[in-house]
C-alpha angles and dihedrals in degrees: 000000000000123000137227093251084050095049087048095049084046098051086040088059093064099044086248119157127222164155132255119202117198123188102220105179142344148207139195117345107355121169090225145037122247121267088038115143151200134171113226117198138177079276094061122239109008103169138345143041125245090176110314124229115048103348092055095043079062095047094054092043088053094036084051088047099057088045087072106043132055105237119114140246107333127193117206122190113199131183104221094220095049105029100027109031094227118150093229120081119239155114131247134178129195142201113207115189129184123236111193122198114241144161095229133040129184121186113207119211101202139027111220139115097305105039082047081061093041097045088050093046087050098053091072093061134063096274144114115213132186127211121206129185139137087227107093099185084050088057088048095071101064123102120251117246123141084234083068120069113189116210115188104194126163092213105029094187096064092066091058092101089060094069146100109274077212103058128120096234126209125182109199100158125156087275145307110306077063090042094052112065085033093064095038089062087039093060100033082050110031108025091154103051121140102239126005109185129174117184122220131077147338083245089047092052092052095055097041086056093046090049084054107050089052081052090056111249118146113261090211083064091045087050094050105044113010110111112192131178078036124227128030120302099264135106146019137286100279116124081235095040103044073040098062086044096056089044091057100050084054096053083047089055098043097045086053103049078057100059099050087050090054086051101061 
């Protein structure tokens, strides 16, 4: 049976943009559990249930809707009686998110002074980036945009698995006790990925390669695609600055993954 990441992945492949709709809660009578979920695209409904009859018609009014507009992630809160016309009482709550299609996706591992420069530098350009971070008030602080999708997890390396095989990833966490155990699931998972990055130190980076080489990741793939100290060496230390650096070594790897893909 195919899942909602697959269906995603799926739908991602194929620069297709679209909604996801996400029961939160419920109350009373309602026709699904929390957590239920369905993709919505210009199509209409393309996998999934959040309930089925009139509460899903709406769904799919409201998830179509966003799809044509550019706000961000929206929560409605409906009562089924009232908003719905449905003859069981309840209460349901939904979570609608914006996939947009794009050619490029980098997932960001941290939210602190430097990811909130990169996020904001990355806005300008056809991407969809993801943040994740356990600190709430962190996440907070970036700015809203539906080509940012803000993940709060308290153990950011156990949704790895719920990302794009695809993705530019980029672990900025608060240092490397939270790197670690990121990278580890990264490589296990997504060996193949077209850019892994951790920011911090030469002698960081020593010591992240050496950790992961007693994990047992291959040290071919390490040598290969490991940046760290992330970003080109320009700069100060500036979060813009060390921002604009790390931009501009993704541009480098993804213009040249280009080109090698045009070549054969």
């Amino acid at each position: 049976m195919k899942t909602f990441w697959t269906a995603a992945q799926e739908l991602n492949e194929t620069s297709t943009t679209f909604v996801a709709v996400t029961m939160l809660s419920n109350k009373g009578h309602a026709p699904q559990d929390p957590g239920a979920k369905m993709i919505v695209t210009k199509d209409g409904l393309h996998w999934g249930t959040v309930g089925g009859g009139k509460v899903e018609a709406r769904c799919i009014v409201e998830a179509s809707k966003l799809l044509e507009s550019t706000s961000g992630p929206q929560v409605y809160t409906w009562n089924l009686q009232r908003d719905i016309g449905m003859t069981c009482g309840g209460e349901v709550t939904y979570l609608f998110e914006t996939f947009i299609a794009a050619s490029w996706p980098i997932v960001i591992f941290g939210a602190g002074h430097v990811a909130q420069a990169v996020v904001r530098i990355l806005l300008h350009l056809d991407c969809q980036i993801t943040c994740i971070d356990h600190r709430k008030d962190w996440l907070d602080k970036m700015p809203s945009s539906p080509k940012l999708k803000i993940v709060h997890a308290l153990n950011p390396e156990k949704i790895v698995t719920d990302l794009f095989s695809d993705s530019y990833f980029l672990s900025m966490t608060q240092g490397h006790a939270m790197d670690l155990p990121i990278l580890q699931n990264l490589y296990t998972h997504f060996p193949k990925a077209p850019y892994i990055g951790g920011i911090g130190s030469a002698i960081k980076a020593k010591k992240l390669t050496k950790e992961l080489i007693e994990f047992g990741i291959n040290k071919d793939i390490l040598d290969h695609n490991f940046h760290c100290p992330i970003g080109l060496p320009l700069g100060t230390n500036h979060p813009y600055e060390i921002a604009i650096s790390v931009i501009a070594e993704l541009l480098q790897t993804r213009d040249h993954l280009r080109d090698l893909k045009l070549k054969t």
